[in-house]
C-alpha positions as CSV (number, residue, x, y, z in Angstrom):
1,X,1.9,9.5,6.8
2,X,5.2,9.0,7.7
3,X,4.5,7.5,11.2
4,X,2.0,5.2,8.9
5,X,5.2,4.3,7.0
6,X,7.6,3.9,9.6
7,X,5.0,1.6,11.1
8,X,3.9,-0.8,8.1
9,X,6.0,-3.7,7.0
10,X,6.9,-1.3,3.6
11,X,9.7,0.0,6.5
12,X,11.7,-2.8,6.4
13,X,11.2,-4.4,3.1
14,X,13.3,-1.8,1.6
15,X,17.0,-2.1,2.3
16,X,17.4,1.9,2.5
17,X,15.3,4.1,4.8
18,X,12.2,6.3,5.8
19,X,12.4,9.8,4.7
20,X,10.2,13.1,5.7
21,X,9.9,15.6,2.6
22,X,13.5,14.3,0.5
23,X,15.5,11.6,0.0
24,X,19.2,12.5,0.5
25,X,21.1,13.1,-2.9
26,X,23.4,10.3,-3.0
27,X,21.3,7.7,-2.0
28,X,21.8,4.1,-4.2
29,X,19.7,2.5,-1.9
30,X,16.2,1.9,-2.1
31,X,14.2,4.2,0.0
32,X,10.5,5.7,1.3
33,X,9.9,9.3,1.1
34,X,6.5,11.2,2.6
35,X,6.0,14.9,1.8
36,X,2.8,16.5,1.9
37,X,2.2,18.6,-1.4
38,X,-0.9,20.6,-0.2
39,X,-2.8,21.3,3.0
40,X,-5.7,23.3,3.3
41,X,-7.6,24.5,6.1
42,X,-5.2,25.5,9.0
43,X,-7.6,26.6,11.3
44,X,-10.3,24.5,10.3
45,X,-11.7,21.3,12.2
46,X,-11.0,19.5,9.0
47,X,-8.2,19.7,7.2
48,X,-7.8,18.6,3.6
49,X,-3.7,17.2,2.3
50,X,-2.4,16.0,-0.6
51,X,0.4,13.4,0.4
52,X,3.1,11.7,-1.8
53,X,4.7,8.7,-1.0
54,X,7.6,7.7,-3.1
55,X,9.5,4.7,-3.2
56,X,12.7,4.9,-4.9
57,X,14.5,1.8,-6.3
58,X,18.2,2.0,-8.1
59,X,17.9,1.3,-11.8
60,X,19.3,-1.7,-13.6
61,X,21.1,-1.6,-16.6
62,X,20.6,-4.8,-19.0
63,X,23.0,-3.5,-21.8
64,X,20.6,-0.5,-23.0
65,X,21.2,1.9,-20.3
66,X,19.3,2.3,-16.6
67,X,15.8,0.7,-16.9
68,X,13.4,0.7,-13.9
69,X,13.8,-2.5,-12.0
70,X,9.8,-3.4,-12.7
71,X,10.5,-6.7,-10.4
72,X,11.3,-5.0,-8.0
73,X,8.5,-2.1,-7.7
74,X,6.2,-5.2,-7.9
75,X,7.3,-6.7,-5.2
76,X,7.4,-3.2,-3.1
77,X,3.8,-2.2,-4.7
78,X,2.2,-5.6,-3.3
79,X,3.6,-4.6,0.4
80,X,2.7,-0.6,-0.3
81,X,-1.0,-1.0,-1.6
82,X,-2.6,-2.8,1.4
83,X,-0.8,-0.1,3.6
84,X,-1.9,2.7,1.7
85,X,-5.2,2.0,0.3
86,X,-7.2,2.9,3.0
87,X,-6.1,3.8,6.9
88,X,-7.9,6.0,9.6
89,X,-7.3,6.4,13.7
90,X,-8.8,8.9,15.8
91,X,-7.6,12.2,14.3
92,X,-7.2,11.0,10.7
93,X,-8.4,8.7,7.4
94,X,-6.5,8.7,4.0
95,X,-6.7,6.9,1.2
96,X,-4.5,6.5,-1.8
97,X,-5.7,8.3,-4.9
98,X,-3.5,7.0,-8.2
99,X,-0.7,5.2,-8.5
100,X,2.2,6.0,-11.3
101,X,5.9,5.1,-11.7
102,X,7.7,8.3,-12.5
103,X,11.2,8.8,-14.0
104,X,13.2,11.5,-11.8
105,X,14.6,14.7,-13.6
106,X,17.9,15.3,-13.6
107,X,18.5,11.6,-12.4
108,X,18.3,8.0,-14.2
109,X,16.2,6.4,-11.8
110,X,12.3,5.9,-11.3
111,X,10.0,5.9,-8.3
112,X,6.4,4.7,-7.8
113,X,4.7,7.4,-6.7
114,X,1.3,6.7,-4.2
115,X,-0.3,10.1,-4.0
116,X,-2.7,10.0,-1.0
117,X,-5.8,11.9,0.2
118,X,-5.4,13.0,3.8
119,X,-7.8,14.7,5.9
120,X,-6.5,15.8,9.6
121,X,-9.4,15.5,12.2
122,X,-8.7,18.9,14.5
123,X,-10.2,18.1,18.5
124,X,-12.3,21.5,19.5
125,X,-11.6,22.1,23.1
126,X,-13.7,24.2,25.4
């Protein structure tokens, strides 16, 4: 997924970067991260993964403390959707599953969060 990413035109509509597994801690730009949260099947011809792709956005403040910046996720959804919402080549297919914007822990920001089903096509050679 992140070669999918770093591929799309989501890349370079965000003015941070592209990151496998965790975005670095003090990032205040807005940035892509692609972890895989479950893969099943190691051995198998198939193999079955649950992906997240998260965008993160800084907050805006409009005099009651960090809000997400909803304009801005919009804008980055409508580029992100058509990427995600279906894709396959040769040794793969995914396809995004939900959708949600979730608030980050121990942090006041937000990220939309595209969870993706993945399933690895494995070649069988003789």
């Amino acid at each position: 997924m992140y070669q999918v990413i770093k591929a799309s035109p989501l890349a370079p509509a965000v003015n941070g970067k592209v990151y496998r597994d965790r975005r670095p801690n003090n990032s205040k730009k807005e940035d892509v991260v692609t972890n895989v949260v479950t893969m099943t099947g190691s051995l198998s011809i198939i193999q079955d993964a649950v992906c997240n792709i998260n965008i993160h956005v800084p907050s805006i403040d409009i005099g009651d403390g960090p809000m997400p910046d909803s304009a801005r996720f919009s804008q980055l959804s409508s580029i992100a959707a058509p990427v995600l919402k279906f894709g396959s080549a040769s040794h793969f297919t995914f396809y995004t599953e939900s959708i949600d914007l979730v608030p980050e822990q121990n942090n006041q920001e937000w990220f939309l969060n595209f969870r993706i089903r993945f399933k690895q096509h494995n070649n069988i050679n003789n």
